[in-house]
N, C-alpha and C positions, 0 to 999 in steps of 0.2 A: 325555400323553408315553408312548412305547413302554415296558415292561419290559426292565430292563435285561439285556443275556446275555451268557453266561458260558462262556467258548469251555474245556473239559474240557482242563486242561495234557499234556503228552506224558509221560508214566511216566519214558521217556528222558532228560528234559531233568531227570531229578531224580535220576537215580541215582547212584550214585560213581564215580568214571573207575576208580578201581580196577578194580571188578568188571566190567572187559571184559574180563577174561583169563579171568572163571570158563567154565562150560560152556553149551551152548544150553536147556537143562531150567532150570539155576540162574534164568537169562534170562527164560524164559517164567512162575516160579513168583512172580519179584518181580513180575514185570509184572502179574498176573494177582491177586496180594494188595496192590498200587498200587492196583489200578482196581479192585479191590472197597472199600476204603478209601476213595476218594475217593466214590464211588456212597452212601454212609454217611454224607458229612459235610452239613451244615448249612448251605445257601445262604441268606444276608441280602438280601430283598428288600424295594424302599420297596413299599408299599402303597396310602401318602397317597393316590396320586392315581387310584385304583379306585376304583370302588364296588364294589356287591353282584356286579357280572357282569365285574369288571376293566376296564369300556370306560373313558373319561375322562369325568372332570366335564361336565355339560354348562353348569355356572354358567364353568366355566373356559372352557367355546368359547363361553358367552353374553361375557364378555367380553371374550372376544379379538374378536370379531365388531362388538362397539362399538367397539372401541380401531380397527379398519380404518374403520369408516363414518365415525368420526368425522375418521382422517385424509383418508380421500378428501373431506369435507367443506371439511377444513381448506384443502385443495389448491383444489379448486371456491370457495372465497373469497377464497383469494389470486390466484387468476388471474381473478377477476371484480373485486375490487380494480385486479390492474394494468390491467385493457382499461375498466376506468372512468377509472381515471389517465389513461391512453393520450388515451381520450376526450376528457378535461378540457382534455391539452394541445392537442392540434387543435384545442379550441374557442376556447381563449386566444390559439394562433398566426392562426387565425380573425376572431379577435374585432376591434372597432371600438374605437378610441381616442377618449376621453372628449376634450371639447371643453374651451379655457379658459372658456369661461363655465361649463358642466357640473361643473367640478372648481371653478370658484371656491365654489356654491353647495353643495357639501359640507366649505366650513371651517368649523369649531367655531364661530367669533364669524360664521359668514355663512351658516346653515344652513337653506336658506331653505324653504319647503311652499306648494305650492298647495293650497288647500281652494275646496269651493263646495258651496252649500245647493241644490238641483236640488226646486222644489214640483210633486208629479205630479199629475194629473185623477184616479188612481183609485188603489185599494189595489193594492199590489205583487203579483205575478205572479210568483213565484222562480222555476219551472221557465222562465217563458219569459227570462225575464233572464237567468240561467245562458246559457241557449243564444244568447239574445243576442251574451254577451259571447265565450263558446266562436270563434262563429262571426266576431265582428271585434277587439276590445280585445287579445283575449288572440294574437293572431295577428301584432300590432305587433311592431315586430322592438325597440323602449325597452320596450312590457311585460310583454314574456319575456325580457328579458335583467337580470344583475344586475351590480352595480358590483366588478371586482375589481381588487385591487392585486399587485404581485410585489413582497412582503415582502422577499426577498434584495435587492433592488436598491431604495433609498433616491429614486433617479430615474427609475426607470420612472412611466409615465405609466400611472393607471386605465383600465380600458375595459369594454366591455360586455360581455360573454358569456351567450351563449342560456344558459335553462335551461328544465327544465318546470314548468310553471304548474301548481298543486294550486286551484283555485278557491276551496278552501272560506280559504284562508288570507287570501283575496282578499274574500273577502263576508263582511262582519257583522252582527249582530243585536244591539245589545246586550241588558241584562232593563235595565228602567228601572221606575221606580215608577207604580205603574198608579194610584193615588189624582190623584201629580203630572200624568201625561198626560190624565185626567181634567177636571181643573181648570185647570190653564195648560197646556196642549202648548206652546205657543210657547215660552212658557219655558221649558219642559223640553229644546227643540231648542236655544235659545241657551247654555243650559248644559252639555248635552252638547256642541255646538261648542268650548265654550271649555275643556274638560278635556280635548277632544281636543290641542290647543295644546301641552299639559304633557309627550304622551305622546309615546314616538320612534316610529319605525319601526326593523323588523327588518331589516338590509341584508342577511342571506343572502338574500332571496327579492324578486322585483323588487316597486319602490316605487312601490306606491299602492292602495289599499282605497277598498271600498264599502260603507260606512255604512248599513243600511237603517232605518229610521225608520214602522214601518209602521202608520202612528195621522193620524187628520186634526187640523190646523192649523186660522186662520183662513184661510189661502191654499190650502191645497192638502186633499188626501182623503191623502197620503203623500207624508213625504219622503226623500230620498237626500240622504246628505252625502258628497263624495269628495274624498280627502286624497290628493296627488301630491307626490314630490318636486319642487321646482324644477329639477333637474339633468335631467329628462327632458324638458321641452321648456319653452317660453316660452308668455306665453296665446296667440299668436295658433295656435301648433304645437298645442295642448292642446283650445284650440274648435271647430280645424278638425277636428281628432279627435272630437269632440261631435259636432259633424254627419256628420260620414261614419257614425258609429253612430245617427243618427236619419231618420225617414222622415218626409214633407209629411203633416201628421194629414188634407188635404182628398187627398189619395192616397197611399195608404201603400204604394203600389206605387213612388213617387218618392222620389229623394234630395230636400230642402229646397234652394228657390233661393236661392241664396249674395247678400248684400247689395251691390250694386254698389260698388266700390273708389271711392274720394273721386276729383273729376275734376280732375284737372292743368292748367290752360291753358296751361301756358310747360313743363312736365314736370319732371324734379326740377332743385333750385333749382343745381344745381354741372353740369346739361346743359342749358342755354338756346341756344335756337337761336342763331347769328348771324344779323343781319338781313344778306340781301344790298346788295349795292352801291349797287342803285337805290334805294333807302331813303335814301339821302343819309348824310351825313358824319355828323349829327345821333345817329341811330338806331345808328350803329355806337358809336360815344361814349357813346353810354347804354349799349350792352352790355357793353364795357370796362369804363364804370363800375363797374357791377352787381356783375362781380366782384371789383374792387377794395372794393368794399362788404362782399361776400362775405366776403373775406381778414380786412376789417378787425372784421368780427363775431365771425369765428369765434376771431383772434387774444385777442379778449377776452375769450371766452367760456371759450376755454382756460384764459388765465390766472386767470379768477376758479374755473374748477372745480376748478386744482391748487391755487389757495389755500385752498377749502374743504375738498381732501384733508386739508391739511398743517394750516392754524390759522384759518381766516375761519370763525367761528362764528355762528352766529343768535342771537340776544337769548334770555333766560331769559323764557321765557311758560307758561303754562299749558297749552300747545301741547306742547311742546316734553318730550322725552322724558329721561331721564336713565342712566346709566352701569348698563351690564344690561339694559337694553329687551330685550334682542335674545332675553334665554332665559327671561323670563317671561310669566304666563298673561295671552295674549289672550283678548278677547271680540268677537265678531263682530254685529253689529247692522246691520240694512238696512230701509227704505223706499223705498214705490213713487212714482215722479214719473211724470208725463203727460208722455209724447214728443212729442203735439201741443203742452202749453204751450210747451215748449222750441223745438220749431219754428216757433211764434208768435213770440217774441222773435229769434230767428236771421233772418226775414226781415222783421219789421221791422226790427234794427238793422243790417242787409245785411251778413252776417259768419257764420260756423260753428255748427255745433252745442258744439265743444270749447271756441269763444270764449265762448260761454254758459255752458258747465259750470264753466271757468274764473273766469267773472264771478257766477257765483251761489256757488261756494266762495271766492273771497274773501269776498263780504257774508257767508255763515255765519261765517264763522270770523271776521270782525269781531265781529258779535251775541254770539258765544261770549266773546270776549275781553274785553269791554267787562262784559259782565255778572259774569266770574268775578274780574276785578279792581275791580269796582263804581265804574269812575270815573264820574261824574255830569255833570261839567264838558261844558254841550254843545261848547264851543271845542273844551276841546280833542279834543275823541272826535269832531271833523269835520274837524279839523287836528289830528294829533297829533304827534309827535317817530316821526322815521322808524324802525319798528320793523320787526328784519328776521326776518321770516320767507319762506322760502324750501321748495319743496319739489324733491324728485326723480323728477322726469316720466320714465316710460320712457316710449320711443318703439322702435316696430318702424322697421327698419333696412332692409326687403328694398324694392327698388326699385319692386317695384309692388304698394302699400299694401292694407291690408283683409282680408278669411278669404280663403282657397284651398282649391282640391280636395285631400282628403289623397295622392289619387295623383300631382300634382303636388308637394306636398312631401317625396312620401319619393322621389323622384329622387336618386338621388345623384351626379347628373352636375355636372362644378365649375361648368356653366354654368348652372347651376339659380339662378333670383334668388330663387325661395319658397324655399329649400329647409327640412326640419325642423332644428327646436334652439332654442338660445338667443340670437336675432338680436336684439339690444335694448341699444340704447344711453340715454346718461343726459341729462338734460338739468336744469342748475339754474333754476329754474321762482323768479319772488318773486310774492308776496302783497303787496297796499297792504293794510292792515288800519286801517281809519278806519270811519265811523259818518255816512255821506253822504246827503245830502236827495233827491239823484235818484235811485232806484233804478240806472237805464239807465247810470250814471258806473261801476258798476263793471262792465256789458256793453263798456262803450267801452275801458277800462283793459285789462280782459281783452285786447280785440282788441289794442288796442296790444302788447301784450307777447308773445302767442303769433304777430304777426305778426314783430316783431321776433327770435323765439327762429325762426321757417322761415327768415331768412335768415341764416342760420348752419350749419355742417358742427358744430354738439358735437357731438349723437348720434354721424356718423358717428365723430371723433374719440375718444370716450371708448373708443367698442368695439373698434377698431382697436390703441389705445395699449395697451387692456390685454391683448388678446392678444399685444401685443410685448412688453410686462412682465412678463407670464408667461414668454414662452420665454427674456429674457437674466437676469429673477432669481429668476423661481420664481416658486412659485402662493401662497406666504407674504405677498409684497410686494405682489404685486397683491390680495390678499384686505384686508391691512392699512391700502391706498391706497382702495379703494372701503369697507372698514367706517369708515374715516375723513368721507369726503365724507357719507355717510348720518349719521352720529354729528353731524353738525354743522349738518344741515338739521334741519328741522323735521318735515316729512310727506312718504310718498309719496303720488303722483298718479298713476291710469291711468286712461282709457275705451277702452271694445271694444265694435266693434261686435258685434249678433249674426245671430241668423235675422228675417226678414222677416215669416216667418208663423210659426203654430204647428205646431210639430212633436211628431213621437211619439218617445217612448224606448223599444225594442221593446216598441212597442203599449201603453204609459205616455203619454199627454197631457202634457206639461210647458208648467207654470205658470209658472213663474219660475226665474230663472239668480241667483244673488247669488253671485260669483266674491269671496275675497281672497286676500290672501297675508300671511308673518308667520316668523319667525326672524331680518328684518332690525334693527338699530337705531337702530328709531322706535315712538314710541309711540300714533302717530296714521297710521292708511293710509286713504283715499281712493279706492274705486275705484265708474266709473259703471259699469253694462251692461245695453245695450238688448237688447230681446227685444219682437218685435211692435211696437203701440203704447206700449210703457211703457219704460220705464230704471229701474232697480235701483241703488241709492244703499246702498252696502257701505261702512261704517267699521271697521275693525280697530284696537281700543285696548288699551291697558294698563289692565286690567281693576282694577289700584289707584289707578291716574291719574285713569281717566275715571268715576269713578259715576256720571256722570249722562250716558252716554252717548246716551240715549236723546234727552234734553236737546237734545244735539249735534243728533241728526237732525234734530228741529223744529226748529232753526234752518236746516238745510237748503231744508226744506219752505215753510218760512216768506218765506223769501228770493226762494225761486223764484215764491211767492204774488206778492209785491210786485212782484219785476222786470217778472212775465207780463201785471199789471195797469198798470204805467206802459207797456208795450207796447202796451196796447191802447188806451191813451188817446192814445198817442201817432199810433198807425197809424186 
């Protein structure tokens, strides 16, 4: 700060008015004894802020010098704050509106995860996965994008909005005990699976991680476990995604050739051709029929699937899950079937591979039942009292069935039939659960019933209703309408198909697929999944329900043993 100065007052400005009458001498003698007087007197100057040479502090312009960086800082964060704001809103004005099914599978009591155990040919490669994923997963417009909602408004709908992807938040390692992977690895992966179950996910950042596992099994040299929400797509959206990130391991210069879609004769069961004229009176009268058959299936199927929303429950079994399934620890457990035996019985009993699947998980879960309730009675365990167990089949929705190119699903043209998401509707599926002398009686039953459930519109029904359920009473009611129906069946049911051949996961061999899922409530999930020669037999239990889960399997195993052998006695 300058020194302060000190302007010398005018002599004049101080004298007496009087003495303007004295003389010009008088005048000049005060003036002259003023300003020697004044030249004499004592100026009070601060000093403080000298030093030794008068300049200023330099501690005082070091901090004024801070006090300015620090506001041009302060300025340079608030205007990168607002053009981040800015950002955000384009990207929300931008952004894609969450689907009903999407938003169903983010309610509390319906908060559903894909998981699957992925067995690789070789130890993991992290640089090349990274780049891997760099270069496809991460480039998906569901997993860079993350779920937000507009808190001001109670009715806004959630949607997606991009974000950037940090990888490492996305790839895991856990430390796991090196004695235990030592000694049981298997076990050590079924464990860690099933603590996975307990933990959430982070929704600021998009949902779903990669598990690396990097220790040999009996199946594999390495495994990957990968945990996805539900809300980002459905399996068929999730495996087409699988293979577009893997290459044909006999050319790895090739995408893997996609399994041919199930073949139609008549095409789907609600577009049958009309027979022309000349076909006589006969063949038109049948087609009429059909759909009158149609109406009268699906009318019932309706009714029995809102009665199971609302109060048609399933018998108390040992199957059967109990109030909370839905937010406790799962355990995932799978064995390997032979996709020829299976295909041995399908063309002996001239009928499906899903009629088989179907007919070898009722006999298991007969064998199960019978044993954990110890009834002995062979009557009645061959005849018993109609015990209902019933499960919830999804079924994919899109008009023409089976995996798809993912650049065909990410179409977003309305006329897109593959298109990506949650296309999957329900179907209530029953179980005869008896203790039968032919094995082949429950192949037949099987057909029976999954023939009987194709001529019917539920699936399309169920999916339809609930996204109008959603939009006239909210995502509450249809959440509370579908946790209901599962609450009162007994199991889920799915099979998917997969790849043909063996495929590489950049440059990873993969051994085996074991897909589940889990946040619904049930305590018992069912899914098959082929891959090559083989089919993958996935249980997801309630890990205090089922100790003896394993149990479970070999009666799976066992089932299909028997069926595969009255086949060939047969054929």
């Amino acid at each position: 700060m300058p020194p302060p100065v000190h302007t010398p007052m005018d002599p004049r400005s101080t004298a007496d008015p009087a003495s303007s009458s004295t003389s010009t001498h008088s005048t000049t003698t005060t003036s002259t004894l003023s300003s020697s007087s004044l030249r004499k007197r004592v100026l009070s100057i601060d000093t403080s802020s000298r030093d030794s040479r008068g300049a200023p502090s330099r501690e005082r312009e070091r901090e004024s010098k801070a006090q300015e960086e620090e506001r041009a800082m302060a300025l340079e964060r608030q205007a990168a704050a607002t053009e981040e704001e800015a950002e955000r809103e384009r990207d929300v004005e931008a952004a894609v509106p969450m689907s009903p099914a999407g938003r169903l599978f983010r309610e509390t009591n319906f908060n559903c995860y894909i998981v699957a155990v992925i067995g690789l040919g070789a130890r993991v490669d992290v640089a090349a996965a990274r780049a891997g994923l760099e270069a496809t997963l991460v480039r998906h417009s569901r997993f860079c994008s993350v779920q937000v909602s507009d808190e001001a408004s109670k009715r806004a709908k959630p949607r997606w909005v991009r974000t950037t992807v940090n990888l490492d938040d996305h790839l895991i390692f856990p430390e796991l005990d090196p004695t235990a992977m030592s000694a049981n690895p298997d076990q050590v992966i079924e464990d860690y699976m099933s603590t996975l179950s307990t933990q959430p996910m982070d929704h600021s950042r998009p949902l779903w991680e990669f598990h690396v596992l990097d220790f040999p099994t009996s199946e594999a040299a390495a495994t990957v476990a990968v945990r996805m929400h539900h809300s980002l797509g459905d399996g068929v959206s999730l495996l087409s995604l699988l293979i577009a990130c893997t290459r044909s391991a006999a050319d790895p210069a090739r995408l893997p050739a996609l399994p041919p879609a199930p073949a139609r004769r008549d095409g789907p069961v609600y577009a049958r051709r009309r027979p022309p004229l000349s076909e006589g009176i006969l063949a038109l009268a049948t087609w009429v029929l059909s759909y009158l058959v149609l109406a009268l299936h699906t009318l019932v199927d309706v009714a029995c699937f809102v009665a199971t929303s609302l109060f048609l429950r399933d018998a108390r079994t040992p199957l059967m899950g109990t109030e909370g399934v839905e937010f406790r620890r799962k355990r995932f457990v799978h064995c390997t079937l032979s996709l020829d035996d299976v295909k041995l019985v399908k063309n002996a009993m001239k009928c499906t591979v899903n009629d088989v699947l179907v007919g070898v998980t009722s006999a298991a879960l007969s064998r199960y039942y019978f044993r954990k309730t110890s009834d002995t009675d062979s009557e009645k365990r061959a005849r018993p009292k109609h015990i209902r167990v019933r499960s919830a089949l999804l079924v994919n929705i899109r008009k023409t069935p089976g995996l798809h190119a993912l650049a065909e699903m990410m179409n977003s043209s309305k006329n897109n039939i593959v298109r990506w998401g949650n296309l999957i509707g329900y179907i209530v599926l029953p179980f005869r659960i008896a203790m039968l002398d032919d094995p082949l009686e429950y192949i037949r039953q099987g057909k029976r019933t999954v023939d009987r459930k194709k001529n019917s519109l539920e699936a399309i029904f169920t999916y339809w209703s609930g996204n109008l359920i959603v939009k006239l009473f909210g995502i509450k009611t249809a959440a509370a309408l579908c946790h209901g129906m599962l609450a009162n069946t007994t199991l889920s049911f799915s099979s998917m198909v997969g790849p043909a051949e063996k495929v590489e996961f950049y440059g990873h061999p993969i051994e085996y697929i074991a897909p589940s899922v889990y946040g619904h409530p049930h305590a018992l999930t069912v899914h098959y999944q082929s891959y090559m020669n083989i089919i993958k037999l996935v249980l997801a239990v309630d890990d205090a329900q089922f100790p003896d889960a394993h149990q479970l399997l070999n009666d799976f195993a066992e089932s299909l043993r028997l069926i595969r052998q009255a086949a060939s006695a047969k054929s």
